[in-house]
C-alpha positions in Angstrom: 58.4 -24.0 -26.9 60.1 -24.6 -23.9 60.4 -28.4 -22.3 57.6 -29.3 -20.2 59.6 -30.6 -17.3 61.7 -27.5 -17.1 58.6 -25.1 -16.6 57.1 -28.1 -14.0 60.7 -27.4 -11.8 61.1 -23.7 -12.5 57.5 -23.2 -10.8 58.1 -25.4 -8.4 54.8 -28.2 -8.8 55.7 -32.0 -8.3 53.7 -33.5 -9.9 53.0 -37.7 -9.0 53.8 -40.5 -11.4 50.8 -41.8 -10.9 47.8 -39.6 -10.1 45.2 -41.5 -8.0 41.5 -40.6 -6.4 41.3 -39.0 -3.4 38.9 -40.7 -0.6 38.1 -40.0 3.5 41.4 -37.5 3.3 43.7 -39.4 1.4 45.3 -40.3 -1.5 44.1 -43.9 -3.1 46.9 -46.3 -2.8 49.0 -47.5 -5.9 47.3 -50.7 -7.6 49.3 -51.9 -10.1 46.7 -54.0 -11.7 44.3 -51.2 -12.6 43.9 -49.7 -16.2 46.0 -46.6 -16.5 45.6 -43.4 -19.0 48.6 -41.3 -19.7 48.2 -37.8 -18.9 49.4 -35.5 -21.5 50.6 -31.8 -21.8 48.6 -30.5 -24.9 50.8 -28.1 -25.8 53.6 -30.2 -27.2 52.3 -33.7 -26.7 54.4 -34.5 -23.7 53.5 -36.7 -21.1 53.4 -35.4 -17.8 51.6 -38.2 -15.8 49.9 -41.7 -15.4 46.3 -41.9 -14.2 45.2 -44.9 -12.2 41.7 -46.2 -13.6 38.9 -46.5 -10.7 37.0 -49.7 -11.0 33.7 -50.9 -9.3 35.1 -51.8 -6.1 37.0 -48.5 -6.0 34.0 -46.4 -6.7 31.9 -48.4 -4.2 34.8 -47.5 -1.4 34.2 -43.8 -2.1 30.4 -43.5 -2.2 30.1 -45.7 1.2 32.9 -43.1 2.3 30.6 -40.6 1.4 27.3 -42.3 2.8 29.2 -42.8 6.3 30.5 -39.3 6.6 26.6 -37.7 5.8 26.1 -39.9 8.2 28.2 -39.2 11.0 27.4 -35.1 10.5 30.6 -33.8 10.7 29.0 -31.6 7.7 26.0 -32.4 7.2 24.7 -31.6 10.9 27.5 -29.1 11.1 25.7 -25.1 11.1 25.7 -22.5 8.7 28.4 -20.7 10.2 30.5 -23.8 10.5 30.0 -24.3 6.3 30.7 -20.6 6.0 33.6 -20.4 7.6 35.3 -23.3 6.1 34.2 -22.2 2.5 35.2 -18.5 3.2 38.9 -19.9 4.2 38.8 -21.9 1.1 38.1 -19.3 -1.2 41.5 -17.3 0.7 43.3 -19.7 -0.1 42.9 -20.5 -4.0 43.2 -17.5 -4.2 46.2 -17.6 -2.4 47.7 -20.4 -4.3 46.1 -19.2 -7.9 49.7 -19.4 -9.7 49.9 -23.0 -8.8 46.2 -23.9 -9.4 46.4 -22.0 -13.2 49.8 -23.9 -13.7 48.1 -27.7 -13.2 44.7 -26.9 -14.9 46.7 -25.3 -17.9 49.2 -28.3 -17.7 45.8 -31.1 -18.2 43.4 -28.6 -20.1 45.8 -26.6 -22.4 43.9 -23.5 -21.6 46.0 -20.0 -21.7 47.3 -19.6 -18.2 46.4 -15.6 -19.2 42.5 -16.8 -19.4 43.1 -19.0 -16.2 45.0 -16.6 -14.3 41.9 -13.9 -14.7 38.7 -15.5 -14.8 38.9 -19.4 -13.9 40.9 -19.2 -10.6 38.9 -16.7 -9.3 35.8 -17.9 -10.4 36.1 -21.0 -8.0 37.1 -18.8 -5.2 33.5 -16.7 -6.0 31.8 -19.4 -6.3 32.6 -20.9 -2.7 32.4 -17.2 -1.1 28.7 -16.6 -3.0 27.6 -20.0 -1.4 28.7 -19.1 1.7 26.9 -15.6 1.2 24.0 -17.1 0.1 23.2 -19.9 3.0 23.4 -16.9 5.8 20.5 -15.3 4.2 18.2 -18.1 3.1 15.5 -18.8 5.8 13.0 -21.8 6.0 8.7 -20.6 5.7 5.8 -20.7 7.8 2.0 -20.2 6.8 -0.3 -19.4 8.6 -3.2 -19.3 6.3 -5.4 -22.1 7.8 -7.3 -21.5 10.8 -5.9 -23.2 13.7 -2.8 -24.5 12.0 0.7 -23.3 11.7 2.8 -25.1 8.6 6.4 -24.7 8.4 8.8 -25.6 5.3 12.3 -26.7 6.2 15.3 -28.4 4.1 17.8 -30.9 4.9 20.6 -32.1 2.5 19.6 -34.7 0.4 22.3 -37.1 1.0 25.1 -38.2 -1.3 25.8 -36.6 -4.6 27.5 -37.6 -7.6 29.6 -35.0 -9.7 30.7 -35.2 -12.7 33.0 -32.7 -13.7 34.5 -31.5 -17.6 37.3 -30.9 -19.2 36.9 -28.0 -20.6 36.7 -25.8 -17.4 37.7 -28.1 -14.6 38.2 -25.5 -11.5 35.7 -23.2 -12.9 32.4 -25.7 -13.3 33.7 -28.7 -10.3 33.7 -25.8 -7.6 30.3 -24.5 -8.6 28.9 -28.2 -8.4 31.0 -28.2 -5.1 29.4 -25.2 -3.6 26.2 -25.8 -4.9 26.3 -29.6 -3.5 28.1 -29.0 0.1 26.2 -24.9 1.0 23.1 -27.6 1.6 25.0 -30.5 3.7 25.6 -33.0 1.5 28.7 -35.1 0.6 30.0 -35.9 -2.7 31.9 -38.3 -4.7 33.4 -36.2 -7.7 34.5 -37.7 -11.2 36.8 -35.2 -13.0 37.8 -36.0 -16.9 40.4 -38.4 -17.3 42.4 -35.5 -19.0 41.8 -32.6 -16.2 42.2 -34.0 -13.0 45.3 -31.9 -11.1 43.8 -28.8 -10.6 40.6 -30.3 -8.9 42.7 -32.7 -6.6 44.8 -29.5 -5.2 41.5 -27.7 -4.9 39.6 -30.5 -3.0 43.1 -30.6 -0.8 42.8 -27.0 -0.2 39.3 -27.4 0.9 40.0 -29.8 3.2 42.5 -27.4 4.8 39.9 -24.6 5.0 37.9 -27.1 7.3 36.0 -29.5 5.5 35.9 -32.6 6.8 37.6 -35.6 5.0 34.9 -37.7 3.6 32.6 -34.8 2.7 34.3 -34.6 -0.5 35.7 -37.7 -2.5 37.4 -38.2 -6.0 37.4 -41.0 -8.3 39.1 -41.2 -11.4 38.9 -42.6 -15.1 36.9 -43.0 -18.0 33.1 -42.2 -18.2 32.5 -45.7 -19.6 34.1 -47.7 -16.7 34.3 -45.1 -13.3 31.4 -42.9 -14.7 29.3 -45.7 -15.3 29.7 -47.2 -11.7 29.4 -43.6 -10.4 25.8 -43.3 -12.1 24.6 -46.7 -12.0 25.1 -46.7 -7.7 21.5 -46.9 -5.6 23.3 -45.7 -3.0 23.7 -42.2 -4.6 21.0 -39.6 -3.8 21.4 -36.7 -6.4 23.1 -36.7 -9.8 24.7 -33.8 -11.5 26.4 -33.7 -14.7 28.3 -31.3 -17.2 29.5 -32.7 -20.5 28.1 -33.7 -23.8 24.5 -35.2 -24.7 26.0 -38.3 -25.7 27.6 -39.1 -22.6 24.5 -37.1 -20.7 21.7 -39.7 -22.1 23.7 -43.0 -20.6 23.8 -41.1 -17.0 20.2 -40.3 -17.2 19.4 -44.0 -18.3 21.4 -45.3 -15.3 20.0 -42.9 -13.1 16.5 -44.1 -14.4 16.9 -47.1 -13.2 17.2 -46.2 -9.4 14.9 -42.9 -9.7 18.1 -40.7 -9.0 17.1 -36.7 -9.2 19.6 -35.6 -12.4 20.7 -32.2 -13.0 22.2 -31.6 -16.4 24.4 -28.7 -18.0 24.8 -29.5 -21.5 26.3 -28.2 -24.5 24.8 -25.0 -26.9 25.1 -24.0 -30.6 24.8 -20.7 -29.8 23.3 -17.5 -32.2 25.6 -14.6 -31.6 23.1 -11.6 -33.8 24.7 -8.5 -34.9 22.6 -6.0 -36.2 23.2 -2.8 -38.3 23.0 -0.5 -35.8 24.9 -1.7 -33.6 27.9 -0.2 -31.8 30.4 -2.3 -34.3 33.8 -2.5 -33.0 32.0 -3.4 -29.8 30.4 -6.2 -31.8 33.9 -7.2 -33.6 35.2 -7.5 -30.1 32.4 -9.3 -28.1 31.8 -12.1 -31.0 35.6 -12.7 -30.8 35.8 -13.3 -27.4 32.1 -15.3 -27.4 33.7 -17.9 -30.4 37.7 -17.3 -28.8 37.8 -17.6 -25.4 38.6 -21.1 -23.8 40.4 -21.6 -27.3 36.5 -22.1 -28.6 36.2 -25.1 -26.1 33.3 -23.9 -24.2 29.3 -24.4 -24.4 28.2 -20.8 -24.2 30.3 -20.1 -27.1 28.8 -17.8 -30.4 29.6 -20.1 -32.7 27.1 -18.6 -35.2 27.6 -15.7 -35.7 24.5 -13.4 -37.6 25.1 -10.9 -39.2 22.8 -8.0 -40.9 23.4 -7.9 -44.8 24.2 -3.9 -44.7 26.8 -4.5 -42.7 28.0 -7.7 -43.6 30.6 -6.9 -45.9 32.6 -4.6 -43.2 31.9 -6.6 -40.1 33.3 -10.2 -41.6 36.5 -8.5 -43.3 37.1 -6.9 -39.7 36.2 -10.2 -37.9 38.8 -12.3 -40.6 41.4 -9.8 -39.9 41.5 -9.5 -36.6 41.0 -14.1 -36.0 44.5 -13.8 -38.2 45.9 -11.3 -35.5 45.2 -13.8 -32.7 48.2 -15.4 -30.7 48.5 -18.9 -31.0 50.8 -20.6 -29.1 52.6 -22.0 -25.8 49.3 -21.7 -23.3 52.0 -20.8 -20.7 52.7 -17.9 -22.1 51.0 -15.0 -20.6 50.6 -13.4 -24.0 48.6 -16.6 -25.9 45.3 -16.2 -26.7 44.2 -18.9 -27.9 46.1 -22.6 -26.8 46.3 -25.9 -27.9 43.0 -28.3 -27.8 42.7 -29.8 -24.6 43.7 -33.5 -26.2 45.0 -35.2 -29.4 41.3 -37.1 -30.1 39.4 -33.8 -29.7 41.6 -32.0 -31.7 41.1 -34.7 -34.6 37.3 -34.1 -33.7 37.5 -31.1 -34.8 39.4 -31.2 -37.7 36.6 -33.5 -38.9 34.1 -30.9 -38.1 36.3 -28.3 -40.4 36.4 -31.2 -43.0 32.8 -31.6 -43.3 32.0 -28.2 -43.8 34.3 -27.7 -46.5 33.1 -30.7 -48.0 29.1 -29.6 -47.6 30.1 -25.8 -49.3 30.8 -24.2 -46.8 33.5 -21.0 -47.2 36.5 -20.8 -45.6 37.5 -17.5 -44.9 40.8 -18.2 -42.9 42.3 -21.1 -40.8 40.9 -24.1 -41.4 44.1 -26.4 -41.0 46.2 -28.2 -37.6 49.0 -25.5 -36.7 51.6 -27.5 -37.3 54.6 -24.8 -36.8 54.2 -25.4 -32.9 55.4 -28.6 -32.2 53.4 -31.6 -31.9 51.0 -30.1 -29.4 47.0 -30.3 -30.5 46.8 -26.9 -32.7 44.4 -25.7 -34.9 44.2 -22.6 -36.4 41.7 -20.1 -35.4 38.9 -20.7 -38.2 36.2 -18.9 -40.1 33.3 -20.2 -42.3 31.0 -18.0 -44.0 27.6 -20.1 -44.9 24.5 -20.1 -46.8 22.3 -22.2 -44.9 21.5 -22.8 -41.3 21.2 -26.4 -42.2 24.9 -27.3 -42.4 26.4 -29.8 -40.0 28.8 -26.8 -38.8 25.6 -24.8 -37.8 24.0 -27.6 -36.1 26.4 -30.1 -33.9 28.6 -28.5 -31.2 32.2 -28.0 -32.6 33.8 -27.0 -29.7 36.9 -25.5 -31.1 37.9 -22.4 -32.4 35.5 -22.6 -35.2 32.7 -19.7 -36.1 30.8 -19.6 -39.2 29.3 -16.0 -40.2 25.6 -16.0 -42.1 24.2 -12.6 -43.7 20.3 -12.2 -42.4 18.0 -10.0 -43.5 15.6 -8.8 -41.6 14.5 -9.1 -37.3 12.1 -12.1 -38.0 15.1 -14.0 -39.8 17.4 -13.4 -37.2 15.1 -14.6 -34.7 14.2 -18.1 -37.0 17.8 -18.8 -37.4 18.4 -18.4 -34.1 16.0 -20.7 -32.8 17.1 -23.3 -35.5 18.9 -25.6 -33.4 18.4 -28.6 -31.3 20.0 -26.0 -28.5 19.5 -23.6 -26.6 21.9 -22.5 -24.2 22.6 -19.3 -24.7 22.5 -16.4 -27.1 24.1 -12.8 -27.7 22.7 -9.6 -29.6 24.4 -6.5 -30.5 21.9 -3.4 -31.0 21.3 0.2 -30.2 17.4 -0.7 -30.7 15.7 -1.2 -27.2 12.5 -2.2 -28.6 15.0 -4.9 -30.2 16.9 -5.8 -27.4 13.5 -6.7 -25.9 12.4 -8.7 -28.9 15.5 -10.6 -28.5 14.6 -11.7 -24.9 10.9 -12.9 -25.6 11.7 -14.5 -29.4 15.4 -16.3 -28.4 14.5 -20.0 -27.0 17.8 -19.6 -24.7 18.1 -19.7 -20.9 20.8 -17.1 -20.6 20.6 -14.1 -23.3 23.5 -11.2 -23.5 23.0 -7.9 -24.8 25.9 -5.6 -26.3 28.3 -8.0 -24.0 29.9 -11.3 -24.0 30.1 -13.7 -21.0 28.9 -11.7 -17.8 27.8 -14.0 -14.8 25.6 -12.8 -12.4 25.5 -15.8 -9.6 22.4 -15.3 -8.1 20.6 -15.2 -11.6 19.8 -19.0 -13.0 21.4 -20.7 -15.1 20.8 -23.7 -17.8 19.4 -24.2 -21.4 16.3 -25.0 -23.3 15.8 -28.4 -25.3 19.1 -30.4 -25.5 21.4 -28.2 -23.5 20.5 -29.6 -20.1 17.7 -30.3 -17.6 17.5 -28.0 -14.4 19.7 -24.6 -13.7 22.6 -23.5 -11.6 22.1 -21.2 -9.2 21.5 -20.3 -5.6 17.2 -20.8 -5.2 18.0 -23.7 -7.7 20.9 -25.7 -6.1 18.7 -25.3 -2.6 15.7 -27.0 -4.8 18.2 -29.7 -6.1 20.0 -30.5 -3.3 17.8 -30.9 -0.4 14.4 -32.1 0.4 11.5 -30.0 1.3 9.2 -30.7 4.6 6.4 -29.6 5.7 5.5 -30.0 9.5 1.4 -28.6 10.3 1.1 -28.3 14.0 -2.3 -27.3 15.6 -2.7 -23.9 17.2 -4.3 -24.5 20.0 -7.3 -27.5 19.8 -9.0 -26.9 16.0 -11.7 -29.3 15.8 -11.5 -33.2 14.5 -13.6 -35.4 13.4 -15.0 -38.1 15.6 -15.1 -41.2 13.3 -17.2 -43.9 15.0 -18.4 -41.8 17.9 -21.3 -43.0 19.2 -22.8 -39.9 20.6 -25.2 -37.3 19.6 
């Protein structure tokens, strides 16, 4: 694998010794007392950067930045076609700049700059252009159902919202809270991961060069227990929306209790991917490989369980073990990886633990199962398969998020549907079948907010969004961001002179 720096020059991206937030425009100054984290190229261990630690008082800067900006109404009183333009520019331009943007998000995340190149890059640019799309068309109410009386429902922007962007899919997920956040008029102050923070900076800069104001948009950086915490714990912030792990999700929400702040909350899944005998089967070889594969496994909608009919079972998990052994591991810069490097060293001993436990609780291991060590020292593991025997294992029930699936043989429709639905999740799920009357079972017996039939990962933006129990509170989406991010109003006016009551009148 080829020397970090060398790639950094041969692409020509500086990168800064010290990465800092990014408030009213600019770049935070330099403070040599603050808490740093080194920034670290996962695919041979390199570091590549420092990141400066945003305390208290820094946080405080950006949300007041953010409260005076709503304020002034550069955006927030700015029109639709104002917001449209500047997002429609912005959208050109990643676009425009999508080798440099894949480059610095596969530089902090590890992610195969292949994967990036095609679906994450653009993704942020649709996100912004759907957004802009979408507040063109969306028009305010009026009833007229009572006699006399007129009502009209109208929106404004809520105020100042706090983002809090992951790791796993930094452009992908932080422009979607972006779009959803400014379409409506608000301001932001946005907390990537410690680990993935490039990518976003150069986006937010590239927004601000499309014409969004500086201000609208601010950046704040360091760990969730020390920036985060400051971030949610602020009265002075107006809506709360979060993607990341329960365990991280429940200390938001109790900080965000405490001042009544609105939360919205995409959380993680555990996700039944069902294959059924009569399905089309190398169509269901290849769709659970890229559900379980994709993102090197480090995503929440991944099909981590994979169900599979007994009469088929035999055939389906020797083609699914050959072809995981088939899969490219290696250098996420190179074009041809398909699956990289965990996105850090402490998540990639996370989920060796998780492989460890499963062996230990009798789980099968079919292939993988081990660090890939014949790489370098960057965070490998090898693509891995379990087959199981109960649902009950801690691989089938806590989110691995790693290149991890375990395969368990199901009988009948009713089974598949129980073992589906035995989880504490329920983000999505997939189902492979010829069987229409099937397909439709699967949608009304699946407790999952998103549900794929005969095809992995398709995104429709103006559908919703979000999971059932523990994977989050609220959806994405365009009807759903306008609920989240503004307050409603109603203003009655009489038509005309409609009758009062004359409380205390003295005449007849």
């Amino acid at each position: 694998m080829p020397a970090i720096d060398h790639t950094i020059a041969e692409l020509g991206v500086t990168l800064p010794e010290v990465i800092t937030g990014h408030v009213a425009g600019e770049s935070v100054a330099i403070d040599p007392s603050a808490a740093r984290h080194a920034g670290r190229f996962p695919g041979t261990g390199e570091q590549i950067a420092t990141l400066q630690e945003d305390g208290s008082e820094a946080v405080n800067k950006a949300i007041n930045t953010a409260r005076d900006s709503f304020a002034k109404g550069l955006w927030s009183g700015a029109d639709t076609g104002t917001r449209q333009a500047a997002f429609r520019k912005a959208a050109r331009l990643i676009r425009k700049n999508a080798e440099e943007l894949a480059l610095l998000e596969c530089l902090c995340a590890g992610l195969p700059s292949s994967h990036l190149a095609s679906r994450q890059v653009p993704r942020a640019a649709d996100n912004l252009d759907f957004f802009a799309d979408y507040i063109g068309v969306m028009a305010g109410e009026t009833f007229g159902q009572l006699s006399g009386y007129q009502t009209q429902v109208t929106r404004q922007p809520a105020g100042v919202a706090a983002l809090f962007a992951p790791w796993n899919a930094p452009l992908a997920l932080s422009s979607m809270q972006l779009a959803s956040s400014l379409a409506f008029g608000n301001t932001c102050v946005l907390k990537p991961s410690e680990h993935t923070p490039l990518s976003i900076l150069r986006m937010v800069a590239i927004m601000e060069e499309a014409g969004v104001p500086p201000g609208t948009i601010n950046i704040v950086n360091g760990s969730g227990p020390v920036t985060g915490a400051a971030l949610a714990g602020s009265a002075a912030i107006d809506r709360i929306a979060f993607t990341g792990g329960g365990t991280t999700a429940r200390q938001v929400m109790a900080s965000a209790a405490e001042n009544l702040t609105p939360v919205h909350f995409e959380l993680g899944g555990k996700s039944a991917n069902i294959v059924f005998d009569d399905a089309a089967f190398e169509r269901a070889v290849d769709g659970s490989l890229v559900s379980i594969f994709s993102n090197s496994g480090q995503i929440c909608i991944a099909g981590s369980r994979i169900l599979v009919q007994r009469s088929i079972a035999d055939r389906f998990i020797e083609a699914f073990v050959a072809r995981t052994q088939s899969l490219t591991v290696g250098d996420p810069l190179d074009p041809a990886t398909e699956v990289g490097p965990m996105a850090f060293k402490a998540h990639q001993a996370r989920v060796l633990d998780h492989i460890a436990r499963a062996k230990s609780e009798g789980a099968t291991l079919l292939c993988g199962g081990h660090a890939k060590t014949d790489l370098g020292k960057g965070y490998f593991i090898e693509p891995t398969v379990f087959q199981v025997n109960s649902n009950q294992l801690s691989l089938c029930q806590e989110e691995v998020f790693g290149p991890v699936a375990s395969i368990q043989i199901f009988d009948d429709d009713e089974e598949a549907w129980s073992l589906a639905n035995e989880s504490r999740f329920g983000l999505v799920g997939y189902c492979w079948t010829a069987s229409l009357a099937r397909a439709q079972a699967f949608q009304q017996q699946v407790d999952a907010g998103t549900l794929w039939i005969n095809t992995p990962l398709a995104r429709d933006l103006r559908a919703p969004f979000g999971g059932f129990k523990e994977s989050g509170i609220g959806r994405d989406g365009p009807r759903q961001a306008a609920d989240f991010f503004t307050e409603e109003k109603a203003l009655i006016t009489a038509v005309g002179t409609p009758p009062i009551r004359k409380l205390g009148s003295t005449s007849d």
